[in-house]
C-alpha positions as CSV (number, residue, x, y, z in Angstrom):
1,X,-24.8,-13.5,43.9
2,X,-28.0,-12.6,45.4
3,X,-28.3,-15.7,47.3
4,X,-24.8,-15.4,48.8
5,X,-25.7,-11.6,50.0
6,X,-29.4,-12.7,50.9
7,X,-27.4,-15.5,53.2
8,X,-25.3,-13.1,54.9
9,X,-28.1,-10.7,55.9
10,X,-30.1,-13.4,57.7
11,X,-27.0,-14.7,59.2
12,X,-26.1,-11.1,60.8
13,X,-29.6,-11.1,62.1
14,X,-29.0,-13.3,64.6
15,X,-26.4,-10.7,66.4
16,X,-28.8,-8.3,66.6
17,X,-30.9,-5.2,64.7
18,X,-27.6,-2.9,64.8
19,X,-25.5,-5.6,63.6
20,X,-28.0,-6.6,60.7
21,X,-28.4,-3.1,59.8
22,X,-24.5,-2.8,58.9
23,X,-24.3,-5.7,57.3
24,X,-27.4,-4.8,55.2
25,X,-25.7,-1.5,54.2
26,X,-22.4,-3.1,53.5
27,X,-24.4,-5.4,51.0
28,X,-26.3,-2.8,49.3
29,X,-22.7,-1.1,48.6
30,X,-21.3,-4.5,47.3
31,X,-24.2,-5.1,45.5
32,X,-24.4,-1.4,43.3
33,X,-20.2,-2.7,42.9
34,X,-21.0,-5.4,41.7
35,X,-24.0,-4.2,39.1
36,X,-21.6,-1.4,38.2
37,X,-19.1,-4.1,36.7
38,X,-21.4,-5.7,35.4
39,X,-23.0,-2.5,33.5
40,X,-19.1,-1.6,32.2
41,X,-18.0,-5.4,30.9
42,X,-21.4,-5.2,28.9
43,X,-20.0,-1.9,27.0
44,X,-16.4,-2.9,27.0
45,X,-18.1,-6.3,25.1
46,X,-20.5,-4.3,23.1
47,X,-17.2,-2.0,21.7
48,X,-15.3,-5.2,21.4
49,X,-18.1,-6.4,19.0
50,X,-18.7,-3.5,17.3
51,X,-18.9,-3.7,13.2
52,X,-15.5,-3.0,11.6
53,X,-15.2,0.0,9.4
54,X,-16.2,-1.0,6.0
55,X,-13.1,0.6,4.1
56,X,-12.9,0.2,-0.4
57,X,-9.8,0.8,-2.0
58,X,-9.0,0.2,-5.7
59,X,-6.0,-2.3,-5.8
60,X,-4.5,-5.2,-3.4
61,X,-1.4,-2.9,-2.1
62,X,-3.7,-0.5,-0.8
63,X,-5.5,-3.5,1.5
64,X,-2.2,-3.9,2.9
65,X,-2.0,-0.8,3.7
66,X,-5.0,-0.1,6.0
67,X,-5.2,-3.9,7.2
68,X,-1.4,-3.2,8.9
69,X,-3.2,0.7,10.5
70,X,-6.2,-0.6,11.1
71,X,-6.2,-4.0,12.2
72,X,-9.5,-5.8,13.5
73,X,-11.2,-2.3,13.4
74,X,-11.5,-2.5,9.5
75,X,-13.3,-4.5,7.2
76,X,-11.7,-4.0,3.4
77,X,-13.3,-4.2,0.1
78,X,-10.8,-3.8,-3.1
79,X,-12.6,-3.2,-6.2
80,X,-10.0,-4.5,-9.0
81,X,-9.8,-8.3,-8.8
82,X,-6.5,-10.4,-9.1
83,X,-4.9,-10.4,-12.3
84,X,-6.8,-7.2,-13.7
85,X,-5.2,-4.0,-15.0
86,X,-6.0,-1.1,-12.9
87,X,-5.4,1.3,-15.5
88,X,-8.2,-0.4,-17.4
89,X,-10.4,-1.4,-14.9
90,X,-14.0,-0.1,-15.0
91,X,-16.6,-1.2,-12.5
92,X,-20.0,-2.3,-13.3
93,X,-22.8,-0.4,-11.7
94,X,-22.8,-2.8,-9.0
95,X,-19.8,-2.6,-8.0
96,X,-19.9,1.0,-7.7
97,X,-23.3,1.0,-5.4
98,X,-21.9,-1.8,-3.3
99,X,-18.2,0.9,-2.9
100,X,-21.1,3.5,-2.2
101,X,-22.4,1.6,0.9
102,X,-18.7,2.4,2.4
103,X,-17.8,4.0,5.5
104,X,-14.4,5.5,3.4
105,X,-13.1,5.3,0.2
106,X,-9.0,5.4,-0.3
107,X,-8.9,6.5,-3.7
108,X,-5.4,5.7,-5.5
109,X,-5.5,8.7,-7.9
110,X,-4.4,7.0,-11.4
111,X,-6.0,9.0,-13.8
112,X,-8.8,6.0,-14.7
113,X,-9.9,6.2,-11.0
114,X,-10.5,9.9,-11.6
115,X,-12.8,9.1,-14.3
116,X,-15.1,6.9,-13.0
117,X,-15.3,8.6,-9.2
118,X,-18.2,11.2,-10.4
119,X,-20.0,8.1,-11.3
120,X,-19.6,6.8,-7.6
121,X,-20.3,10.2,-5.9
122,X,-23.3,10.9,-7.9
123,X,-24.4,7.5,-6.1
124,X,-23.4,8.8,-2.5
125,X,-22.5,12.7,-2.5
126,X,-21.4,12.5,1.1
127,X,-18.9,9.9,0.5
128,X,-15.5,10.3,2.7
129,X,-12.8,10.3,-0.4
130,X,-8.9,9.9,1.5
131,X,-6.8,10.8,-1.4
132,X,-3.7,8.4,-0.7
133,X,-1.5,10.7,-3.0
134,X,-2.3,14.1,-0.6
135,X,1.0,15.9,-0.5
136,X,3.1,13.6,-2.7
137,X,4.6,15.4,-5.9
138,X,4.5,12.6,-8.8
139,X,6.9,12.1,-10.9
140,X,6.6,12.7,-15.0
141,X,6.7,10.1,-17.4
142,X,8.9,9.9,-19.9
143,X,8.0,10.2,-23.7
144,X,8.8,8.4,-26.5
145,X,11.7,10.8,-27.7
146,X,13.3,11.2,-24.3
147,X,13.5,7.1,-23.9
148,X,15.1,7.1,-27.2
149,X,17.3,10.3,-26.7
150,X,19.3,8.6,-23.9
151,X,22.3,6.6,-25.4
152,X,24.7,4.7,-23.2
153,X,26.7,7.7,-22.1
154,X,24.1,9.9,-21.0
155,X,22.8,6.9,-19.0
156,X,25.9,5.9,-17.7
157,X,26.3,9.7,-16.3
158,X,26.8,10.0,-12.7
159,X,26.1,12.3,-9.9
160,X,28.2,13.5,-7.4
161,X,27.1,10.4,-4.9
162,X,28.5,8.2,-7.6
163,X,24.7,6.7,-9.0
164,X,23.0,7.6,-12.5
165,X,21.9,11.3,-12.7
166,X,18.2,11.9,-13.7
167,X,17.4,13.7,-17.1
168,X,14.9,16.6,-16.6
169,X,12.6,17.4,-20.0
170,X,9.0,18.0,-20.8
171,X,7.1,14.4,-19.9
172,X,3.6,13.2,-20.4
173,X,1.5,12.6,-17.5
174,X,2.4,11.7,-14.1
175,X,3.2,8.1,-12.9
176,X,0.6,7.0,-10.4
177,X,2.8,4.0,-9.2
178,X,3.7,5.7,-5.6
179,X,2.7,2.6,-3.6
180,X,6.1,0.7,-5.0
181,X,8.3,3.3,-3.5
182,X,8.9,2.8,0.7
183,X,10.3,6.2,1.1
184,X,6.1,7.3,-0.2
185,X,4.6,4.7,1.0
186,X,5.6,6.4,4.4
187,X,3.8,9.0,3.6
188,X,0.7,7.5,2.8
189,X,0.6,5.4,5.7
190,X,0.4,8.4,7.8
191,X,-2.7,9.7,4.9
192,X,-4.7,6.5,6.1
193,X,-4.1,6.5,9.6
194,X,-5.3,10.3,10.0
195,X,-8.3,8.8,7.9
196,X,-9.0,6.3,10.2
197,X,-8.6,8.5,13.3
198,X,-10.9,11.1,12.0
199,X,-13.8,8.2,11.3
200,X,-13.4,6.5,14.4
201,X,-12.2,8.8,17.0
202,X,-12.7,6.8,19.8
203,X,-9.5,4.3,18.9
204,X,-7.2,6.7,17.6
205,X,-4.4,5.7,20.0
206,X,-4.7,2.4,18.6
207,X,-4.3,3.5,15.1
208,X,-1.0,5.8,16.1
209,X,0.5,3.0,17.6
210,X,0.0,1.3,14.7
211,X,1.1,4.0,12.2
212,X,4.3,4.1,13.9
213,X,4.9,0.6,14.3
214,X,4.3,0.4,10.2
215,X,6.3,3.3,9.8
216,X,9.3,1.7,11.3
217,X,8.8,-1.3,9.7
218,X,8.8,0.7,6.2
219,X,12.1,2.7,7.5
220,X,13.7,-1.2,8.2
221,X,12.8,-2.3,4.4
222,X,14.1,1.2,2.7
223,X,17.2,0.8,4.6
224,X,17.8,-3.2,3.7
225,X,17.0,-1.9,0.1
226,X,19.7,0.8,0.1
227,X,22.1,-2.1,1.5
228,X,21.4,-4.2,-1.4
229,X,21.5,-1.8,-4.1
230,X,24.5,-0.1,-2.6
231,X,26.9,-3.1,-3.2
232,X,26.5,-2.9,-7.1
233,X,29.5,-1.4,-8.9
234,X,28.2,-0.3,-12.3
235,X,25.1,-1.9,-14.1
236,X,22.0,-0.5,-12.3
237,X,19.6,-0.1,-15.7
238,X,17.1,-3.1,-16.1
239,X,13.8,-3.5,-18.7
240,X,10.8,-3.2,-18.0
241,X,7.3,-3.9,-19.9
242,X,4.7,-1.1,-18.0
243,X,6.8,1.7,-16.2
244,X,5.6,0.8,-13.1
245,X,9.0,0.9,-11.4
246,X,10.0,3.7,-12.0
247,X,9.7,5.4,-8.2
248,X,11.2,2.3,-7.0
249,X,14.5,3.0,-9.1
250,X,14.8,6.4,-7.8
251,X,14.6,5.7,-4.5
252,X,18.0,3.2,-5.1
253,X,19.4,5.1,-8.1
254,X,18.2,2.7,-10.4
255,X,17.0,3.2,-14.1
256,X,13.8,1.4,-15.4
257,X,13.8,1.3,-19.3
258,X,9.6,0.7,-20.3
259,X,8.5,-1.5,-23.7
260,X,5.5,0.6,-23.3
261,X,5.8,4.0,-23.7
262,X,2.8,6.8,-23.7
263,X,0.6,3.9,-22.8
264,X,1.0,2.2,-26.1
265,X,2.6,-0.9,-27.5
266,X,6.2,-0.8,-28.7
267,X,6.0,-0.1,-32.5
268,X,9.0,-2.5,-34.5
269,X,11.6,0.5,-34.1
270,X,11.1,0.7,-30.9
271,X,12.1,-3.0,-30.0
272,X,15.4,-2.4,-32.4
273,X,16.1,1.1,-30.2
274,X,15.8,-1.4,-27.3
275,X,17.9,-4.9,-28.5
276,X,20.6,-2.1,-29.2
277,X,20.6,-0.1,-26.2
278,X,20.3,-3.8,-24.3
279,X,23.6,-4.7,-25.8
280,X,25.1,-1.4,-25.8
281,X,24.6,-1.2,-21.7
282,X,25.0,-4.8,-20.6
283,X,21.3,-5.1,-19.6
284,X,20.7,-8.2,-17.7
285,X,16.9,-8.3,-17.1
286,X,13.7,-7.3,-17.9
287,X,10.8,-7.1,-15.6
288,X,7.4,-8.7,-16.8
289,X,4.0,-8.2,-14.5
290,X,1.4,-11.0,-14.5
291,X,-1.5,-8.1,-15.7
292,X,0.1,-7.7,-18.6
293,X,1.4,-9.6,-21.9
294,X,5.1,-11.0,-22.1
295,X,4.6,-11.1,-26.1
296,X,7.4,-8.0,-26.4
297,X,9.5,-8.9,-23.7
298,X,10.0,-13.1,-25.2
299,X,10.8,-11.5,-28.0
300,X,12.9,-8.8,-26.4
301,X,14.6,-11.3,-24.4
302,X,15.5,-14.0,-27.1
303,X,16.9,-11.4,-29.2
304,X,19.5,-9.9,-26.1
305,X,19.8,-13.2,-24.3
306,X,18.8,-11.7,-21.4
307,X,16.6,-13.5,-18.7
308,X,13.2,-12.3,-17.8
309,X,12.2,-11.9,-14.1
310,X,8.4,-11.5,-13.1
311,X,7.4,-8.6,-10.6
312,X,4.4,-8.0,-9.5
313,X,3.2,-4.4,-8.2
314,X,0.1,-5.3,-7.6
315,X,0.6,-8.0,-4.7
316,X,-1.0,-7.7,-1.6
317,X,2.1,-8.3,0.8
318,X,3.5,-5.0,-0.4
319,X,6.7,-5.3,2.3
320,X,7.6,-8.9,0.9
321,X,7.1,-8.9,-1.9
322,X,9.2,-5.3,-2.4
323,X,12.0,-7.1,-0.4
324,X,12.0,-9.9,-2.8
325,X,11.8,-7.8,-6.0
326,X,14.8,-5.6,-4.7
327,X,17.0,-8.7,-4.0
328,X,16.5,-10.7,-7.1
329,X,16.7,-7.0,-9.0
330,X,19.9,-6.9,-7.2
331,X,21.1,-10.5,-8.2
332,X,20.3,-10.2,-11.5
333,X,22.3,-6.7,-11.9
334,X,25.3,-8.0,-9.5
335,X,26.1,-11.0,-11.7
336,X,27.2,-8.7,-15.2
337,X,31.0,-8.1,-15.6
């Protein structure tokens, strides 16, 4: 470049001083242009470059989740590994000074995480905590008796829209499973993205635009859900090993019915309350997640003749694989009498 304007100045000289002197100042102003763009492409590449956010979250759904708002601009770390329990899960020491060395933590706010985050502030007071649950009421779990209270007719007891009428008693702790419902989940996608705006200011209109492009694409899912579970007639009650499902069913009038009640095995009676009911309501299915033993629900199954169907709350693509739980749910419920 400076050749090419060097050239040019010697070639005006030959016109004369008053020529060469504009041509000189003409090629001092190109030249400050040109440094100029040169100075803002070095930044634009320096903020292209820049480090991700270093993000930690507790459980694969929760990646999901802030990959989709925050794109190239994160980096995720998810401290339960495939296959494990998170309601059992405890990190090592190691683990929790390598989640300390986070920019953010998204905590999931089961009542195990709350046990073990004093442990990880007391590493780094100053932490950022985004409690994905902010401004969700939970829903109570249902005891032992209540389970066992509801024969066939209360179950079968409808509201005015026609779909199974929820029983209201005294429960047991809340159910932490919010991620599985979409009509939540659009609620915590707009917990993350303020997160992520108010960490890194400087792209927050690339995180709304994200928000609301993940919003509509949660709105598109709850309403293909709604289609699916709106064509069944009568049998919307299915089995379940953990309760996991349970905001899931009440976002399609559904009704999960858990092995595992009060966070215990079923005892003998138990399995007899459930072979009955099974039979009494026409259950077709029971669903069985890879963290946890299908012991109860073979035994379940070979005893009603009913088929077992594996769901998985913990997998990463939370929007397929919710689609493809709701629609083999759905099949599975469509095909009793």
């Amino acid at each position: 470049m400076a050749l090419v304007l060097r050239a040019l100045i010697d070639a005006a000289g030959q016109g004369g001083s008053f020529r060469k002197r504009k041509v000189e100042a003409l090629v001092r102003r190109i030249y400050g242009l040109f440094m100029v763009f040169l100075a803002w492409g070095g930044a634009c590449n320096y903020v292209a470059a820049a480090d991700p956010i270093h993000i930690v979250v507790m459980i694969e759904p929760q990646r999901y989740f802030v990959q989709q708002l925050g794109g190239d601009h994160v980096a995720v770390t998810v401290l339960v590994p495939p296959g494990a329990d998170a309601h059992t899960f405890e990190p090592k020491p190691q683990v929790l000074i390598q989640a300390s060395q986070a920019r953010v933590y998204v905590a999931m706010g089961i009542p195990e995480e709350e046990a073990w985050l004093p442990r990880l502030k007391a590493i780094r007071p100053d932490i950022p905590l985004v409690h994905q649950d902010q401004g969700i009421s939970k829903m109570p779990m249902e005891t032992r008796d209540e389970i066992h209270r509801q024969q066939p007719s209360s179950a079968a007891r409808t509201s005015h829209g026609g779909h199974p009428e929820a029983d209201h008693h005294h429960h047991q702790g809340m159910d932490p499973h919010i991620w599985l419902s979409p009509k939540l989940a659009r609620i915590q996608a707009e917990t993350i993205g303020r997160a992520l705006c108010s960490v890194d200011p400087a792209k927050t209109g690339d995180y709304e635009m994200r928000l609301g492009v993940f919003q509509q694409r949660i709105d598109d899912l709850d309403q293909r859900l709604t289609k699916v579970f709106d064509h069944l007639r009568k049998h919307r009650s299915f089995l379940v090993v953990h309760p996991s499902w349970g905001y899931f069913a009440r976002d399609y009038h559904l009704k999960q019915i858990p092995l595992e009640i009060e966070g215990k095995e079923p005892t003998a009676a138990d399995l007899v309350n459930v072979v009955r009911r099974t039979a009494a309501e026409s259950i077709p299915v029971i669903l069985v997640e890879p963290q946890f033993s299908q012991r109860f629900a073979r035994l379940v199954a070979q005893e009603s003749g009913i088929r077992m169907m594996v769901a998985d709350p913990l997998a990463f693509d939370w929007e397929a694989n919710l689609w493809e739980v709701g629609q083999r749910l759905a099949d599975h419920l469509s095909q009793q009498p």
